[in-house]
N, C-alpha and C positions, 0 to 999 in steps of 0.2 A: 680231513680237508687239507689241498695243499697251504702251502705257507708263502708267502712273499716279503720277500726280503728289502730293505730298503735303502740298509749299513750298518755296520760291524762300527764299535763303540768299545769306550772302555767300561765295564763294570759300576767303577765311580763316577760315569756322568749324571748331570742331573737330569731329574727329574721332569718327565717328558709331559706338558699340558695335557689332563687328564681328557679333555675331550677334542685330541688330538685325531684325523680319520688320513686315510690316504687313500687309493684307488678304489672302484667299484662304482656302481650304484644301484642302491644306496652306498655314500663312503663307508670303506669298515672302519672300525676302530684301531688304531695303531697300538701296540703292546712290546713288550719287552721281552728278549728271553737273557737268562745270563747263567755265566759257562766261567768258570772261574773267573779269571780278573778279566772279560769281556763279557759283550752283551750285543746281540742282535737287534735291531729295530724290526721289529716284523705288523704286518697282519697277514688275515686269512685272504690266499689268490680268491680275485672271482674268475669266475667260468669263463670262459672267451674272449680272455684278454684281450684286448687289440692297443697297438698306440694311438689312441684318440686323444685328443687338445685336453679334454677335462681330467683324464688317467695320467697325462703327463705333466701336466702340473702339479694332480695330487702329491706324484712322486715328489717333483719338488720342493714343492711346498713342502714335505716331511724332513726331507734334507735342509733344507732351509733352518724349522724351525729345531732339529735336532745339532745342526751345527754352529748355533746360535752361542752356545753357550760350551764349547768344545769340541774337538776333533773328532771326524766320523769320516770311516772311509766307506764312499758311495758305491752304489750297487747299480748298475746298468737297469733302466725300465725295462721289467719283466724279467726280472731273477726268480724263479720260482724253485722252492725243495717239495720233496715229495711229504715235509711233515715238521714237524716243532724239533721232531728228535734229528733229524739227519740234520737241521741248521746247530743243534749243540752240540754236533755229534762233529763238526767242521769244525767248531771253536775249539773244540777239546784237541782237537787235532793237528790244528794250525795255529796254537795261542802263541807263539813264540814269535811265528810269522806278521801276526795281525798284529801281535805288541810292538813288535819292529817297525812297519808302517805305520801307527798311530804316531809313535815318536818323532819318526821322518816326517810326517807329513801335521804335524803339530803346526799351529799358524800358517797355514802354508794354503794358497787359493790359485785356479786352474785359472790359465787364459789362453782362448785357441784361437789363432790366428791365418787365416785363408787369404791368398791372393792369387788375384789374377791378374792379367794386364787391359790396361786402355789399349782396345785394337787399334784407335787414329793416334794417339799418342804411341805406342810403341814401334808403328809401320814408321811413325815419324822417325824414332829414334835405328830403327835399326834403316834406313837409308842415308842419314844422316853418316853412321857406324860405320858403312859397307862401301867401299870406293867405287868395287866392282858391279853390283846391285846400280848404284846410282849410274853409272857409266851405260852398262845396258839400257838401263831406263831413258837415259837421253836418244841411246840410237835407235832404239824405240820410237820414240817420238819423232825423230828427226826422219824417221822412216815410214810414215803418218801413223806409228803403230807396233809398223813392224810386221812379219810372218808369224803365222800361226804357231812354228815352232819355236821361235825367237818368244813368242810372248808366253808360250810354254814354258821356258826355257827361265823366262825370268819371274815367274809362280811357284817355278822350284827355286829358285833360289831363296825368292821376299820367306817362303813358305820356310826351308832349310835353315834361314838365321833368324826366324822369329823362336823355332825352337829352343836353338842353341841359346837366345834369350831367357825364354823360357827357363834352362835349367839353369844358366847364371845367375836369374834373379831367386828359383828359389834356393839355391845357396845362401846366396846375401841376405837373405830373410832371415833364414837361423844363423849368420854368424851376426847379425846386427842387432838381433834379441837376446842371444844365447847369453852372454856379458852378462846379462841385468837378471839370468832366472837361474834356480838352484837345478831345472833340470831340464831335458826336453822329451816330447815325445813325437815320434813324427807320424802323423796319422798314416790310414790307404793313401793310396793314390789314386784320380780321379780326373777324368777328363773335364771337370768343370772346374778344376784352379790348380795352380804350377805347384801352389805349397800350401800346405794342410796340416802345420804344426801345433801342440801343444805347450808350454811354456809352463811350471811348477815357481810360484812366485810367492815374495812372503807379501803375508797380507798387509804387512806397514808398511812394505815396498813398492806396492803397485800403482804410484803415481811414479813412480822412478819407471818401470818397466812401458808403462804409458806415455812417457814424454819420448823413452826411445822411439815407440812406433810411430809417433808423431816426426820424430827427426827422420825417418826412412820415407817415411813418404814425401817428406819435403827433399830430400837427396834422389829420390826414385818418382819423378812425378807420374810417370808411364805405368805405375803399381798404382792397382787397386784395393786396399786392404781392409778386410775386415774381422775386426775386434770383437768377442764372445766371451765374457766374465766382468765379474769375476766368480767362478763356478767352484763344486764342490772335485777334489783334484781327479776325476774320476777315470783319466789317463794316468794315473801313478799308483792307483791301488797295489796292482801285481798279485793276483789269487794264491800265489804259491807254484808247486810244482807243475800243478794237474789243477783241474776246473774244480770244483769242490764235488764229491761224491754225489751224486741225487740229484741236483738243481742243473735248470735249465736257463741258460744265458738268453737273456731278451734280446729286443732289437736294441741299437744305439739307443741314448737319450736324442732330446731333439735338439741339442745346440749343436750336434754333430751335423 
């Protein structure tokens, strides 16, 4: 049967609550494998995985309680090997790699942050910004309107510097967080928000990194932002060279 992965651990971590389950249903049992000074969190995949609400939180919930009590670097919902041995067979093979990430990423929790803009608050700001935009726009008006072309004319434009908006804010998003995190990640891009950042934060620091985004939005009221963590870092893991032998990368988790 295949194997599902859930995160790479160290050898020495404790001991995982014995009637511990994670995806499936029925949940399977969650088990251990360990590969010199690492260890797998696994159970047995079921058959036609999908991301459904209850498999995605299984996962969590696994991470959750295996991170409880020490560093685990998380595994994307729906890692699956083709067996016990090709997941030892990656520890053996990457232990130097995975030792190196645990260290880094020792205390250390994920915060991802999306924004978009307030369409009435940012048309405010960027007319207010635009001499030109606003100039048009009166003779516009003063013309009960204006031509078809003219009102065209001024769609491209409102259109052309909401963009440029656009990428200046999300600039200012990672340089207004970046200060406060030990790293960034910068997710896809996506037509449903400017900036789609990751943030690697220690975890006694995350009222610190929390009051920044609080002061951005108070500096940016025309940004809309939202806040995701604090998560296991699962933008920083970094598999190594190549995807691991065998295993099949799932879809995102769901805070993405």
């Amino acid at each position: 049967m295949s194997t599902y992965v859930y995160g790479i651990t160290a050898a020495s971590h404790p001991t995982l609550p014995e009637d511990l389950v994670g995806v499936g249903d029925p949940a399977l049992p969650v088990r251990v494998l360990k590969e010199g000074d690492l260890a797998a969190i696994v159970s047995d995949a079921p058959e036609g995985l999908r991301p459904k609400r209850r498999d995605l939180l299984a996962h969590q919930n696994v991470l959750s309680e295996a991170g409880a009590d020490g560093c685990i670097l998380p595994m994307r919902f729906g890692s699956v090997a083709p067996d016990d041995d090709t997941v030892t067979g990656v520890l053996a093979e990457r232990q130097e790699h995975y030792k190196e990430r645990l260290r880094t990423l020792d205390g250390k929790v994920e915060y991802n942050v999306k924004a978009t803009h307030d369409e009435e608050a940012v048309l405010h700001r960027v007319m207010s910004d635009n001499p030109e935009i606003r100039a048009v726009t009166e003779a516009n008006r003063k013309a009960g309107g204006g031509s078809y072309e003219e009102r065209l004319r001024l769609g491209e434009m409102v259109v052309a510097a909401v963009k440029a908006r656009e990428a200046e804010d999300a600039g200012e998003v990672q340089r207004a967080l970046e200060p406060v995190a030990d790293a960034i990640s910068v997710g896809p891009e996506s037509s449903g928000w400017l900036a789609n950042v990751s943030f690697l934060v220690e975890r006694d620091s995350a009222a610190s990194f929390l009051d920044a985004v609080d002061q951005l939005r108070k500096s940016h009221p025309h940004l809309d932002l939202r806040v995701n963590g604090p998560l296991p870092p699962y933008s920083f893991v970094d598999p190594g060279p190549a995807e691991p032998a065998g295993t099949t990368a799932g879809v995102d988790h769901a805070e993405e």
